[in-house]
N, C-alpha and C positions, 0 to 999 in steps of 0.2 A: 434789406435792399432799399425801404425808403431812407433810414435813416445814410446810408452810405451814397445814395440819389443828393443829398441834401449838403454834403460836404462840397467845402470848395475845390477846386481842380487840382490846385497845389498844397493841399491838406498832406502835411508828412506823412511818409509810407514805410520809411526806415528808420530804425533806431541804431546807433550805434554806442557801444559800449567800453568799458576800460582803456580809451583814450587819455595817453598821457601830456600833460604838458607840456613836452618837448616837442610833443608832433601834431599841437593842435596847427600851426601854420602850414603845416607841409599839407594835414588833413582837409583845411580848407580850400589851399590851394587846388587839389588835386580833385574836393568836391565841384569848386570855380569851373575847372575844367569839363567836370561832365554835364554839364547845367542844371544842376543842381541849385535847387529854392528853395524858402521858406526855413532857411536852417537855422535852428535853435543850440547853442552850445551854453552848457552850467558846468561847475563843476561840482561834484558829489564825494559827500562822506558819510562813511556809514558807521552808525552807533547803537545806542543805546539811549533811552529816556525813564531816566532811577528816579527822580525829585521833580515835586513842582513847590513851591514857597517851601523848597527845603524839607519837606518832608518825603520821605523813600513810598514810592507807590506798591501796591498793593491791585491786583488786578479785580478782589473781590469789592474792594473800594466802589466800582462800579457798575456793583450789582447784575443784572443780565444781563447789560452792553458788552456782546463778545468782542466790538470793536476796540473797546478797549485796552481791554485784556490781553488781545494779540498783540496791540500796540506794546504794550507793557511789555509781555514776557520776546516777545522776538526783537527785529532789527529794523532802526530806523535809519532814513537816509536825508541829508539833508542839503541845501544848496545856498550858494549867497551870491549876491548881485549889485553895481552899486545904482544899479535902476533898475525898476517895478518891467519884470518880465512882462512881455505883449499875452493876453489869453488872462493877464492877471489886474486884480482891482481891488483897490485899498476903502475899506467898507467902512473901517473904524481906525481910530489913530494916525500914525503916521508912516512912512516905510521907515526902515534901520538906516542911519547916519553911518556913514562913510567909515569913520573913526572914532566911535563914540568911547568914551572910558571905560563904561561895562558892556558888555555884551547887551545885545539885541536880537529880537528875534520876530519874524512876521509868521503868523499859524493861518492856514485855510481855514474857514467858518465850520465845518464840520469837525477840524480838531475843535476850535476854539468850544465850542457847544458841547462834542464828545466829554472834552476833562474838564468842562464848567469851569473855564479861564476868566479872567478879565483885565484891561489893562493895566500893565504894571506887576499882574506876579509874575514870578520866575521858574525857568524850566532849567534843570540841571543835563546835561547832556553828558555820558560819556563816550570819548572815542581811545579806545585802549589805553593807555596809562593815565591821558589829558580829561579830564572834566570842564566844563562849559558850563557856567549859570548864567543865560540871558534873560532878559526882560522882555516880557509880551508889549510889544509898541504898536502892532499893527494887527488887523486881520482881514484875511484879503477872498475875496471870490472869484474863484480857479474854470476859466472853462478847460477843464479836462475832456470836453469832444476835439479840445484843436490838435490835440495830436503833438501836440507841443513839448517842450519838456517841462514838466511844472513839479511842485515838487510841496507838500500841505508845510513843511516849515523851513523858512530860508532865514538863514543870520545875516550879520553886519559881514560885509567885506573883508573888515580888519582881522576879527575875531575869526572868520572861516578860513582866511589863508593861511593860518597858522596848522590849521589839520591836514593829517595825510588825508590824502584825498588823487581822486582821478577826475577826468570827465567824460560826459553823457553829453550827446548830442542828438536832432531828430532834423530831417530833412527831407525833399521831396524831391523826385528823382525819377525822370522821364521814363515809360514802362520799357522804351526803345534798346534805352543805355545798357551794357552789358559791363561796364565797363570796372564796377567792383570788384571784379575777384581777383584783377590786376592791384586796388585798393588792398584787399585780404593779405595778398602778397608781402607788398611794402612795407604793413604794418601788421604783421603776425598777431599781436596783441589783442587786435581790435575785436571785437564780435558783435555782426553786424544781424540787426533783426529784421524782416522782412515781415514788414505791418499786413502787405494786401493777401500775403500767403496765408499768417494767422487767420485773419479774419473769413479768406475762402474756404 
């Protein structure tokens, strides 16, 4: 209760999910209309992380840290931006260039720390048949209380539009509105998470 006391007013409350790119305008639009704030839209692809400087990982490489392990052997998800998402802070390096020739990649401080990174080596990504080797350029510190959508590694613009991918969005959403399920309708695909229900 205090920490939820402590959140600001318009701190997102929904998340919505498998949002396609053809209906992110119609999506905003339609959010516009129920008054709808603080909305965050990325786009997200989900992979795999096999290599870092080219070597194939190994989840006992890092000894009792299950966090890595899980990282290792499940599924990651990643996002790209051509500006430093709000909630997010470039702590070392720089963010990922627009269009840089190789691939780029910004990691949260708890990856970066997790797989004992530093700037300049490389993480191999795969996303179904396409593989990705970017370079650590940046590392950033994530407030994941905003509720936001944040995501521990985001690539270069150039390098992420090329994967399949959907988008994830989070926004706040008057407790009054009723007016989603008319949303649900329109866009069958969507699946939309209601933040204050989980947390009740």
């Amino acid at each position: 209760d205090r920490w939820r006391a402590d959140l600001p007013e318009d701190t997102p409350n929904y998340f919505a999910l498998n949002l396609q790119a053809e209906q992110k305008d119609a999506f905003e639009q339609r959010l516009k209309s129920l008054g709808a704030s603080n909305l965050s839209l990325l786009p997200l692809a989900a992979g795999k992380l096999v290599a870092i400087n080219g070597k194939p990982l190994n989840a006992a490489d890092y000894g009792e840290d299950s966090r890595a392990g899980n990282w290792i052997e499940g599924e990651v998800r990643v996002s790209w931006s051509a500006e430093l998402p709000p909630s997010n802070r470039v702590i070392l390096g720089s963010w990922p260039e627009p269009k840089p020739e190789a691939a780029q990649v910004s990691v949260d401080k708890s990856w970066f720390e997790m797989f004992q990174l530093a700037l300049g080596d490389t993480m191999t990504l795969r996303f179904g048949d396409t593989e990705v080797t970017a370079i650590v350029s940046s590392v950033r510190e994530v407030d994941w209380d905003s509720f936001r959508v944040n995501f521990f590694m985001m690539l270069d613009p150039s390098h992420g539009d090329e994967l399949p991918h959907s988008l994830i969005s989070s926004f706040h959403l008057p407790p009054t509105e009723a007016g989603l399920s008319a949303l649900s309708r329109e866009l069958p695909n969507l699946s939309l998470i209601d933040v204050k229900s989980i947390l009740d």
